[in-house]
TIDOMAR-930724 format. One line per 3 residues: number of its first residue (from 1); for each residue x, y, z of C-alpha. Coordinates in pm, whole numbers, always signed. Example, Ala and Ser with C-alpha at 12.3 -4.5 7.8 and 13.67 -1.06 7.14 Angstrom:
<rs>
1> +1230,-450,+780 | +1367,-106,+714
</rs>
This chain:
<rs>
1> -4997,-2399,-3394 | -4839,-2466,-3025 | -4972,-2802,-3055
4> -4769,-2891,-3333 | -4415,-2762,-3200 | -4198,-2969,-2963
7> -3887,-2873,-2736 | -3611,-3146,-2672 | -3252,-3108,-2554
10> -3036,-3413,-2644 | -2872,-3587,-2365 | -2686,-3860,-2145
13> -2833,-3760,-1762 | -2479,-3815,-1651 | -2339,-3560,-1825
16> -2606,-3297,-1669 | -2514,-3449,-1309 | -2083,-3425,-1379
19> -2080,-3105,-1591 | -2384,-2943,-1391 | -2405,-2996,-1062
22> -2006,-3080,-956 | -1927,-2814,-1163 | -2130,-2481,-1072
25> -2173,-2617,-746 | -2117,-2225,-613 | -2310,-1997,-612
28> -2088,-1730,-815 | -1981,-1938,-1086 | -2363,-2082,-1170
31> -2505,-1690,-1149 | -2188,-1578,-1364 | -2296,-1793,-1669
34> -2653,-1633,-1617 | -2479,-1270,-1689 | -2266,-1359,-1967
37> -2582,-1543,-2178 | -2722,-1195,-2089 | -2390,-1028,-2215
40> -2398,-1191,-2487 | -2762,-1169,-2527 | -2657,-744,-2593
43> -2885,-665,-2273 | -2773,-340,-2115 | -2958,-397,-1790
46> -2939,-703,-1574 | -3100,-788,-1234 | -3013,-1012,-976
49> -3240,-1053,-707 | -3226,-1318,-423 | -3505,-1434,-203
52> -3444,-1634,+120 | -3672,-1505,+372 | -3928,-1813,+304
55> -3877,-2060,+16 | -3510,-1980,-123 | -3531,-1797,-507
58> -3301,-1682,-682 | -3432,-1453,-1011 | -3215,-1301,-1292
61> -3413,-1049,-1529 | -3223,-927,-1865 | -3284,-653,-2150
64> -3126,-884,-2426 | -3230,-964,-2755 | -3459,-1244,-2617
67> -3507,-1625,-2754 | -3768,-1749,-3002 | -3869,-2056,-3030
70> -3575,-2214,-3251 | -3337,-2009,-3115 | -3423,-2194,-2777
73> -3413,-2546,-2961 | -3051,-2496,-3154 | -2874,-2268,-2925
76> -3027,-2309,-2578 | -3093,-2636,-2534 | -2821,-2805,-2712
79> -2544,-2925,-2479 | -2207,-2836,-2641 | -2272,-2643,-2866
82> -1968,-2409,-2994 | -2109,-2081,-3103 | -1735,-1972,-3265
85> -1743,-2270,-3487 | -2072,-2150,-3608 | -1973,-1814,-3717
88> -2172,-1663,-3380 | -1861,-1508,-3272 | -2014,-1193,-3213
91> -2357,-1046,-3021 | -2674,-1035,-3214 | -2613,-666,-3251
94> -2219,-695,-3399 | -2126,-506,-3116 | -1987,-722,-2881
97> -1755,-1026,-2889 | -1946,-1367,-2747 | -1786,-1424,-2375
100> -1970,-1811,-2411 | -1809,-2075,-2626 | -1837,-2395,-2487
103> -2224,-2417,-2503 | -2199,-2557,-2131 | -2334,-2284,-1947
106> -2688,-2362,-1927 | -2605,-2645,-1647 | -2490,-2434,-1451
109> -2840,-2379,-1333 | -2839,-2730,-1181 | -2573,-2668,-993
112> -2751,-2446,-716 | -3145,-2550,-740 | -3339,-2830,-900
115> -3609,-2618,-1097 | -3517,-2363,-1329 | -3852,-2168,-1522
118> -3724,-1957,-1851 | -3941,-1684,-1945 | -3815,-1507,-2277
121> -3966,-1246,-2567 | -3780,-1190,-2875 | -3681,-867,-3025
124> -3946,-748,-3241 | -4166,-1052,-3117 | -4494,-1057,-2911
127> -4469,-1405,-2853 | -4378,-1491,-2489 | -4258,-1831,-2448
130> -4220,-2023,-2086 | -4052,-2323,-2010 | -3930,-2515,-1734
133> -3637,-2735,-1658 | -3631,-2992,-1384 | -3398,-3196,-1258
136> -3615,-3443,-1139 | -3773,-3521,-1442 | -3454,-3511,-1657
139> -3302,-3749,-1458 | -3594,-3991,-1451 | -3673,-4000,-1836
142> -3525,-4313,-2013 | -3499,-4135,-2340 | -3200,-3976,-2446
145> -3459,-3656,-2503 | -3590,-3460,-2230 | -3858,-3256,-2346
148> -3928,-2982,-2130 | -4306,-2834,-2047 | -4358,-2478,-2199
151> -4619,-2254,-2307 | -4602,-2005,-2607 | -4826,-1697,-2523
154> -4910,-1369,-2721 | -4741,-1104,-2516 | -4702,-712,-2546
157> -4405,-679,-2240 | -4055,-554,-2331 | -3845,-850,-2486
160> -3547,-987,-2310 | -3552,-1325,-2032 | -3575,-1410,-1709
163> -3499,-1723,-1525 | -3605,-1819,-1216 | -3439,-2110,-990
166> -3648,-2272,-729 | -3566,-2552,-489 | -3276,-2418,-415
169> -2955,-2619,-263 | -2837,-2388,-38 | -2915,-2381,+344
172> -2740,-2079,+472 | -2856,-1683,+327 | -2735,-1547,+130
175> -2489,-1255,+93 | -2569,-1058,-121 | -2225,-812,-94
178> -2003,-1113,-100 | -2168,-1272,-408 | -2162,-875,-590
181> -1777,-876,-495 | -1734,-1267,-607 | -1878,-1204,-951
184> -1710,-830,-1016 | -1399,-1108,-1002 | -1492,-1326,-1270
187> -1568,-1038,-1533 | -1407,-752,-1651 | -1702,-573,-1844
190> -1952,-417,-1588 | -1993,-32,-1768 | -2194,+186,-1836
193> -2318,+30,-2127 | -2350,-295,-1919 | -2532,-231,-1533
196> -2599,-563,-1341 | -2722,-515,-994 | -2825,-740,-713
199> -3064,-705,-462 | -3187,-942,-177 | -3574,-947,-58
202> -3611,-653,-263 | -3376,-436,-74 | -3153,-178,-239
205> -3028,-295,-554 | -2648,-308,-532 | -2443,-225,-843
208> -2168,-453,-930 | -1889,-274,-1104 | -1488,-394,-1177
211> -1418,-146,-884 | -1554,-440,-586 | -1250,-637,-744
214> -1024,-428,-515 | -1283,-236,-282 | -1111,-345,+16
217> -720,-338,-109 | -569,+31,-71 | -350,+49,-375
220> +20,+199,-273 | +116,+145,-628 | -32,+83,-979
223> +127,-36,-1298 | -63,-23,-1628 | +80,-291,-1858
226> +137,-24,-2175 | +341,+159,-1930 | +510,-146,-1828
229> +639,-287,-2159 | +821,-11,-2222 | +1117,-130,-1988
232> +994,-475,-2013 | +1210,-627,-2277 | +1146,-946,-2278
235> +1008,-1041,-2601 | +666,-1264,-2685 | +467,-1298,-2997
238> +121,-1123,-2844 | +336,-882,-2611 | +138,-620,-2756
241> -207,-754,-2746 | -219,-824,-2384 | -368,-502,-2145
244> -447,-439,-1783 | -317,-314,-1474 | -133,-409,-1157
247> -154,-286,-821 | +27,-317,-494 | -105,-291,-154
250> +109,-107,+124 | +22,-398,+345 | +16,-783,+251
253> -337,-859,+58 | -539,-1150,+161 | -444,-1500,+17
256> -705,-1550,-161 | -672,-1193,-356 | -294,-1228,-422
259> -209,-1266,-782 | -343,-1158,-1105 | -612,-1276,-1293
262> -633,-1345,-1659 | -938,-1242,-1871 | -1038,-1329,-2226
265> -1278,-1130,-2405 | -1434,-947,-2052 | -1455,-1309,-1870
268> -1203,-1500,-1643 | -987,-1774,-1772 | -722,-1801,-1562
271> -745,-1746,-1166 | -489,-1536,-1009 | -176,-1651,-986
274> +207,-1549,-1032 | +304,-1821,-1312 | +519,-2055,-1156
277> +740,-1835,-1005 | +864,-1866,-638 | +618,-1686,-418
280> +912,-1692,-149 | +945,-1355,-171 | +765,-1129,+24
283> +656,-879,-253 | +443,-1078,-368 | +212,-1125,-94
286> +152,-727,-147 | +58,-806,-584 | -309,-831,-730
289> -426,-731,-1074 | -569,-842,-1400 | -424,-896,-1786
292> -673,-862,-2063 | -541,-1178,-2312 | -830,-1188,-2585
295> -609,-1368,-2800 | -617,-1706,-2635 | -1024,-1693,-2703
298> -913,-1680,-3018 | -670,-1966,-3118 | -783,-2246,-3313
301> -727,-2470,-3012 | -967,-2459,-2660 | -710,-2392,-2389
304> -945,-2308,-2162 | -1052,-2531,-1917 | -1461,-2613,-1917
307> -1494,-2451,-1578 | -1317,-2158,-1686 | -1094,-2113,-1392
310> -754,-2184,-1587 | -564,-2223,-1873 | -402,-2538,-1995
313> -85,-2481,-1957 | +91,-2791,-2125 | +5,-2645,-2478
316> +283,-2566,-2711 | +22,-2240,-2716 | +16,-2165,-2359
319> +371,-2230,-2263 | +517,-1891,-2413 | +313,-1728,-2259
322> +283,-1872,-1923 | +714,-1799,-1963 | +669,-1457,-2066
325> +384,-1388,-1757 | +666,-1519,-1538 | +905,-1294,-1634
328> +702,-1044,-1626 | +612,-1089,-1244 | +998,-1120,-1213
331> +960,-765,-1344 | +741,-623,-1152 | +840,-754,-833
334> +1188,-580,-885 | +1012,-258,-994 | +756,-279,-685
337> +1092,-344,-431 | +1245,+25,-570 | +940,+154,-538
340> +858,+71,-192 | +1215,+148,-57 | +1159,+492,-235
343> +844,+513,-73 | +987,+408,+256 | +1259,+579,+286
346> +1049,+940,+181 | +817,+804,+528 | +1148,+760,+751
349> +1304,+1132,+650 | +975,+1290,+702 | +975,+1145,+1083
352> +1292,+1166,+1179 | +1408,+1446,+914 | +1685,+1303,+795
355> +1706,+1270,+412 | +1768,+925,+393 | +1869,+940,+50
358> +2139,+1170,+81 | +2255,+970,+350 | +2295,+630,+168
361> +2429,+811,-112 | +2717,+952,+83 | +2797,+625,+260
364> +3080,+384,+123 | +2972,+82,-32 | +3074,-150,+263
367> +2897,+105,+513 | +2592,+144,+317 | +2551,-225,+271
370> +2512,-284,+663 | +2295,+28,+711 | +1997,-25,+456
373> +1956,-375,+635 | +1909,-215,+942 | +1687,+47,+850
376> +1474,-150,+630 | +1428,-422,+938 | +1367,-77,+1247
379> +1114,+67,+963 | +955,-284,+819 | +1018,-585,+1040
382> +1026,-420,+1414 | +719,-384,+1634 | +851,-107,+1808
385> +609,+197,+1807 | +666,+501,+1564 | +864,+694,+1848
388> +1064,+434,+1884 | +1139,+416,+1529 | +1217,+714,+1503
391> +1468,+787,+1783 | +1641,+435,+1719 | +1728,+554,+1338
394> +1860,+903,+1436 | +2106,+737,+1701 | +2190,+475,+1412
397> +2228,+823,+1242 | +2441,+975,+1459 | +2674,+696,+1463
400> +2715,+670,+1109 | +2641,+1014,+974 | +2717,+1091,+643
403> +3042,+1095,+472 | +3135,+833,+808 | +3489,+792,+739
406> +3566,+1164,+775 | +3355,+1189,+1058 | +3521,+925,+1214
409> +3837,+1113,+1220 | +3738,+1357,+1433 | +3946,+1623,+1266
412> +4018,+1915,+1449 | +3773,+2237,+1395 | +3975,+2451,+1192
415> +4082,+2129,+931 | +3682,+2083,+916 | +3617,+2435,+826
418> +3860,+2425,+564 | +3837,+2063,+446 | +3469,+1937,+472
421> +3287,+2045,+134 | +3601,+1961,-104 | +3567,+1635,+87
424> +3223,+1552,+24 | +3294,+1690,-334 | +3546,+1404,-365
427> +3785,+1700,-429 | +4012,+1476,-220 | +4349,+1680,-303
430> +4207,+2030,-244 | +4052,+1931,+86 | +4442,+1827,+216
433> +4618,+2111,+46 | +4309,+2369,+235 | +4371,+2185,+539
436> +4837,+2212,+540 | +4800,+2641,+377 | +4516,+2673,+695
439> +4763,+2531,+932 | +5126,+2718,+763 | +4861,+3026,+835
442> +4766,+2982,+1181 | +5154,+2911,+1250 | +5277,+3209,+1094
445> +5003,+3403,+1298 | +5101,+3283,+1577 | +5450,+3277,+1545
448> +5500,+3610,+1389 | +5817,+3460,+1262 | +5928,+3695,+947
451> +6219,+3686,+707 | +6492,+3982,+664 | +6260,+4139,+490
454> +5978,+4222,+703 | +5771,+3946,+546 | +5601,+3622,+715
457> +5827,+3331,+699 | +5624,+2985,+483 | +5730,+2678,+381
460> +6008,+2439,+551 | +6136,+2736,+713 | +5870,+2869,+880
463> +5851,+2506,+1046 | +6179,+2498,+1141 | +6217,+2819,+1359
466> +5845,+2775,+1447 | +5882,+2450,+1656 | +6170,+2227,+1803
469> +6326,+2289,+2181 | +6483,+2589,+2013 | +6152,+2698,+1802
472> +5923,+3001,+1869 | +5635,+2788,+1979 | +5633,+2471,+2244
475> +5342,+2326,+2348 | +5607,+2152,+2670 | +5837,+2261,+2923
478> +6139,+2039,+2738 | +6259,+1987,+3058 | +6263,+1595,+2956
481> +6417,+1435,+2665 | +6046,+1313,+2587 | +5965,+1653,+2586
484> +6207,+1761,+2352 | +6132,+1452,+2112 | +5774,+1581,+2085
487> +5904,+1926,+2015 | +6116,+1767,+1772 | +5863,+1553,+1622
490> +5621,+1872,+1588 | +5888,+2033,+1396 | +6006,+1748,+1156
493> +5631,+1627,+1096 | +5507,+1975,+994 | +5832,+2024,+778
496> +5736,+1679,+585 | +5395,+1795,+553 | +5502,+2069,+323
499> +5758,+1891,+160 | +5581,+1575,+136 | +5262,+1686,+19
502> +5219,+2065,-46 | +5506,+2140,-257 | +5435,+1832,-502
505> +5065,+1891,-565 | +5142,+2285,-615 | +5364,+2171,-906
508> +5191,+1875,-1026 | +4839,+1860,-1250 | +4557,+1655,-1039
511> +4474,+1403,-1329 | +4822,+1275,-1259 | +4758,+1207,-880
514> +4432,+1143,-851 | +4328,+843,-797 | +4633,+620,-838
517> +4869,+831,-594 | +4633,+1042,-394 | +4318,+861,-287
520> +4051,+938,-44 | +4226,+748,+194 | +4556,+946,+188
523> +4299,+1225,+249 | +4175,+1137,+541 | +4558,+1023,+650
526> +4692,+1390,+540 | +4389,+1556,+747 | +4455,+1336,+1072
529> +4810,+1424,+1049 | +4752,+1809,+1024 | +4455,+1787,+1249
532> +4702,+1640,+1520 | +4933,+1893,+1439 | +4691,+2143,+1471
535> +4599,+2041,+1828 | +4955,+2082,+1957 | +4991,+2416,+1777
538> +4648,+2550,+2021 | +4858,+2452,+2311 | +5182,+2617,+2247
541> +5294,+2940,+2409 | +5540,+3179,+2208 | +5884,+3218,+2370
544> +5953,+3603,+2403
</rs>
C-alpha cells in the first residue's frame, strides 16, 4: 500500500528561504514553534535535548496525539495553513485552545539546520511513519512540489513525534540554561499538566517553568492585574478579560527584561514594552511583567505579526488597547513611586530611628517640600556608605526636627512644658493661653504680691506692682534710664499680654478666633513674647 501513497508540500522555494530561514534564524524562536505544535499536539511531556560535542543535533521528543499520514499531508505540510478558519481552534482532545494559527511554524526548522527527520505514531495507530525534510533538495527541485522521502513502518512504541535537526547552523555551543530561560519568555503555559525539559549531551534534564522568566529579578513589589483594576478607572472594552501580574525590582532590571510582555492564548505576541509612554522616568527601568490578552487571538482580524514578536498596532483593533496599556503603565508607575518611598522611608527610620513619617507629616508644606528631596537623593542617589547615610539624615534631622517652626523659636523651658503638645495638636490658642496662666503663676510665686485680702494678686495688677523701677521684681540695677525702660517695658509688655490676649480668649468661643484671628503664627509670636518675658522674670531679684 506504501507504494501507492505520495507526500508533497506546495511551494515557491523563496518563500521557505524569507519566512524560514530570516525568520527563525535563533535558536529560541525556531525550538519555540517545536513546543507549541507539541502543545497543541495535547502532549504532556516534551524533551529537548541538544548535542554538540561532535556533529551538532538538536532532538525534540513529544507525548502528543501523533500525525498519520493525511494529517501530515493537510496540516503539516501545507504552508499557510490557518487552523482557526478551519474550525481546529481547539487541541485534538477539546482541552486546550490551539497556540498555532498561521500554519508557518514548520519553517522554522530551516532556520537553525538544513535537515530536519520527523518521526511520528498516531494515537491509537501502530503505524510509524518517517520522513525527512531537506533544504538542499527543496531548494533544488524545479517543481512547485517537493516531495519529501519517508517510510511508513508497523510499529508497537508509544505514539507522539520526534524531530530531529541535523546540519546544524550554529558554530558556537550551546547553552542550554540560556535557551531554558529564553523560551520560559515566549510562553506562559509550562505546568504541571505541561513539563518540557532540556538537556545537553544527555546531562541533567533541566525543567523549564514560567518561574526562569524572572529567576534572576528579586521582586520588591508585585501587582496582580485583578487587584489593579480596582483603582484603575480607566475604562476599555476587554478591561476585564485581560490577566497577569507585574513586578518591580528594588534595583534597575536589565534592558533587555524591562517591560511587560503580552501573551495570547499561553504564547507571546507582543515583546515587552511600556506602550508608547516616555521611559524618561526612572521607575520604569525597575518594571517587568506579563498581561494575558486571549482576546486579540480571537478577533476576526490577524494583528499579530508572522514572527510573533508584536502586535500591529495601527489597527482600529489594537489602538484602544495599546491607549488603555499606556495608561495603565501611567498607573502603575505612580503606584510603584508610593510604594517605594513607603518602602524607603520604613529602611531610613529603621537605621537611623527616626520615624520618617511622622516627621514629614509634622513639617509645613514649604519645609517638607525641600526635605523629601534631600532625603530621597542621601538615601537613593548618594554613594556615600550606610554610616554615612545615616549620620548625614539625623543632622538634617536635627536641624529641622519636627514641628520646625516651634523649634525654631527656642522658647524658654517652662513655655515648652506648658505649650508643646497643644502645639503639635494644632490647639494653637490653648498652647498661648497655657503658656501667659504658666507665666501670671511663676510671677505671683515669685512675687508673693497679694491683695487686701490675703489672696495672690492676677491679672493687670499683678503686672503692675510686679515689675517697673518701682515693682517687686527687677531683673537691673535702674541705675540708668535704659535700665528703667527695660523695667518699664517688662511691666507694660506683660500687662498687654493679659489684656491683649488672655482676657479676650477667656471670654470669647475658639470657632470665632481660630483661624481667621488667631493663627499658628500668632502662636508662635504670643509664645516668643512670653518666653522672653519669662527669661527676664529668672533673672529678677525681689526687693525686700
Amino acid at each position: 500500500m506504501s507504494e501507492e501513497k505520495t507526500l508533497k508540500m506546495t511551494f515557491d522555494p523563496a518563500t521557505i528561504e524569507h519566512l524560514g530561514v530570516k525568520m527563525y534564524s535563533k535558536l529560541p524562536n525556531a525550538i519555540a514553534e517545536l513546543i507549541a505544535n507539541a502543545y497543541d499536539a495535547d502532549a504532556k511531556n516534551v524533551k529537548i535535548l541538544l548535542y554538540d560535542k561532535k556533529e551538532k543535533k538538536i532532538v525534540v521528543e513529544d507525548d502528543g496525539f501523533g500525525m498519520s499520514f493525511d494529517d501530515i499531508n493537510d496540516y503539516f505540510l501545507r504552508i499557510g495553513r490557518n487552523r482557526r478558519k478551519e474550525g481546529l481552534e481547539l487541541s485534538p482532545s477539546g482541552k486546550r485552545k490551539a497556540t498555532g494559527k498561521k500554519g508557518l511554524g514548520k519553517l522554522s526548522f530551516f532556520g537553525i539546520g538544513n535537515t530536519i527527520e520527523i518521526e511520528t505514531i498516531r494515537k491509537n495507530s501502530n503505524e510509524k511513519i518517517t520522513f525527512i525534510l531537506d533544504w538542499e533538495e527543496l531548494t533544488s527541485v524545479t517543481e512547485k512540489d517537493y516531495k519529501p522521502k519517508f517510510t511508513v513502518k508497523k510499529s508497537k512504541a508509544s505514539y507522539g513525534t520526534k524531530i530531529t535537526l541535523t546540519k546544524i547552523h550554529r558554530k558556537t555551543v550551546f547553552d542550554k540554561t540560556g535557551l531554558a530561560i529564553s523560551l520560559s519568555k515566549l510562553f506562559n503555559l509550562f505546568d504541571n499538566t505541561f513539563k518540557v525539559t532540556i538537556s545537553r549531551n544527555n546531562d541533567s534534564p533541566l525543567r523549564i517553568d514560567d518561574k526562569l522568566k524572572y529567576e534572576n529579578i528579586e521582586t520588591q513589589f508585585e501587582w496582580k492585574y485583578k487587584d489593579l483594576i480596582a483603582t484603575f478607572e480607566t475604562e476599555y472594552e476587554y478591561k476585564g478579560k485581560i490577566t497577569g501580574k507585574i513586578i518591580s525590582s528594588p534595583k534597575p532590571i536589565k534592558p533587555e527584561l524591562r517591560g511587560i510582555t503580552l501573551f495570547a492564548n499561553k504564547r507571546l505576541v507582543n515583546s515587552p514594552e511600556f506602550f508608547g509612554i516616555s521611559e524618561s522616568s526612572h521607575g520604569f527601568s525597575y518594571l517587568t511583567g506579563w498581561l494575558e490578552v486571549d482576546f486579540v487571538d480571537e478577533w476576526k482580524d490577524d494583528v499579530i505579526s508572522t514572527h510573533r514578536q508584536s502586535l500591529n498596532w495601527d489597527l482600529p483593533l489594537t489602538t484602544p488597547l495599546r491607549s488603555y496599556l499606556k495608561k495603565l503603565m501611567s498607573h502603575i508607575e505612580r503606584e510603584w513611586r508610593a510604594k517605594r518611598k513607603e518602602e524607603r522611608d520604613k529602611g531610613i527610620s529603621l537605621k537611623t530611628k527616626i520615624n520618617i513619617k511622622n516627621w514629614y507629616d509634622s513639617l509645613p508644606k514649604d519645609i517638607r517640600t525641600k526635605v523629601e528631596p534631600i532625603i530621597s537623593a542621601i538615601a537613593e542617589k548618594s554613594e556615600l556608605p550606610d554610616d554615612e547615610q545615616i549620620s548625614t539624615i539625623r543632622q538634617l534631622h536635627e536641624l529641622v526636627p519636627e514641628y520646625p517652626y516651634y523649634h525654631w523659636r527656642h522658647l524658654h523651658s517652662s513655655i515648652q512644658e506648658v505649650s508643646e503638645k497643644d502645639y503639635k495638636e494644632a490647639d494653637y490658642l490653648r498652647a498661648a493661653d497655657e503658656a501667659i496662666k504658666k507665666y501670671i503663676k511663676n510671677v505671683q510665686k515669685k512675687s508673693g504680691i497679694k491683695d487686701k485680702d490675703g489672696k495672690l494678686k492676677d491679672g493687670t495688677d499683678l503686672m503692675f506692682n510686679a515689675f517697673g523701677d518701682k515693682g517687686k521684681l527687677n531683673f537691673t540695677s535702674c541705675k540708668t534710664e535704659t535700665e528703667i525702660n527695660l523695667e518699664n517695658g517688662q511691666k507694660h509688655i506683660s500687662a498687654g499680654a493679659v489684656v491683649g490676649f488672655r482676657n479676650p480668649v477667656s471670654h470669647e468661643v475658639k470657632e470665632t478666633l481660630y483661624p481667621k484671628v488667631f493663627n499658628d503664627k500668632d502662636c508662635l509670636d504670643i509664645l516668643s513674647m512670653i518666653s522672653y518675658l519669662f527669661g527676664k522674670l529668672d533673672k529678677t531679684k525681689k526687693k525686700h
